[in-house]
Structures are given as C-alpha cells and as structure tokens.
N, C-alpha and C positions, 0 to 999 in steps of 0.2 A: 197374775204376778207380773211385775214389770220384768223386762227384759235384763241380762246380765250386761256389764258395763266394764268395760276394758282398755288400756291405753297399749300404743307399743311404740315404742323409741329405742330408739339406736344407741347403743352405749360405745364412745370413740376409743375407752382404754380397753377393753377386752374385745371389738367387733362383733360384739352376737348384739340383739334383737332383744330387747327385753317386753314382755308380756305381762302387765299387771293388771289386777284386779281393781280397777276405783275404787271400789270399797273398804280396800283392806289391802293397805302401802307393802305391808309387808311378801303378800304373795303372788310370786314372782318368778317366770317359768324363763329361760335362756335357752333364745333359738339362733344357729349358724344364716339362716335367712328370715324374711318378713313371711314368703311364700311358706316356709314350715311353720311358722305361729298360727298362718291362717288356716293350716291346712290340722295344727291342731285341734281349732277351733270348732271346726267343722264337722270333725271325729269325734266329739262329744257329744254324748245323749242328751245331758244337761243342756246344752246349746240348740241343740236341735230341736227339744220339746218348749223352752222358753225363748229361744231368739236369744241377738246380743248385740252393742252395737262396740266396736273398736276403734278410738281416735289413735291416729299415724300420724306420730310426728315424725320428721327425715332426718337423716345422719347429721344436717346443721342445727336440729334443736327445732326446723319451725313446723308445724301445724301444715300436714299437707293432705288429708282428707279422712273421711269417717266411713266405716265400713258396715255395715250393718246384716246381721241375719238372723231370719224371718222364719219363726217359728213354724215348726212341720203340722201341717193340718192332717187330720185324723181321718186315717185312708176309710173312705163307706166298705170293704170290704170287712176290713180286720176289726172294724168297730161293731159294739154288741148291740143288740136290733133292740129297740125300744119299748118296750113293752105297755100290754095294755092295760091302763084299769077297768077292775070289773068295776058296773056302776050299779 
C-alpha cells in the first residue's frame, strides 16, 4: 500500500497547526505546535506500519519542506518462522 499523505499549515486567525489528510479536505487535526503534529504522527500505528509523507508549508503560506516516514520493518525476532513444505 502506498504510503499515507499529509499536509500542515499554519492557520494565521486561530495560531494552531493544521494537519490534514490530502485525501480527504475534510479531516483535520489542530496542533499548538508543528513539533506536536509530528509527534502525532509518529505515535500512530497506522503511520508506523505504512510510512507517510507530510508537505509544510510556513506561517507565510509558502511550501517549506516535506517530511517523510519510513515504514517500521518487521523485527526477525517477533516475526513468525517460516515454515516448511512437505514435498
């Protein structure tokens, strides 16, 4: 599955952080900092097991870099041992 896709931009009349969804205008999380959106981000399972990438744009409205994170690889510990076929 492709990765999740995210925008966050500064909204000037309230000061929070807005975190959306590209896919779906509507849903839309308000953080006091940029550092707490990311730090949302990061705390989801959802995120962690598919990746995601987040364009920032800055309190003037412009495009100031893309943030991306990189789907958790599957610890050889906790992963289930492969099994054999009989042949």
């Amino acid at each position: 599955m492709p990765p999740f896709s995210f925008t966050l931009r500064h909204n000037a009349t309230t000061f929070h952080w807005e975190l959306a969804d590209s896919g779906d205008a509507t849903a839309c999380s308000h953080h006091a900092t940029h550092s707490s959106a990311f730090h949302t981000l990061a705390s989801d399972p959802q995120i962690a097991a598919r990746g995601a990438t987040v364009r920032v744009f800055g309190a003037d409205g412009g495009y100031e870099r893309e943030r991306t994170y990189a789907p958790a690889e599957i610890d050889a510990v906790s992963a289930p041992a492969p099994t054999k076929l009989a042949l």
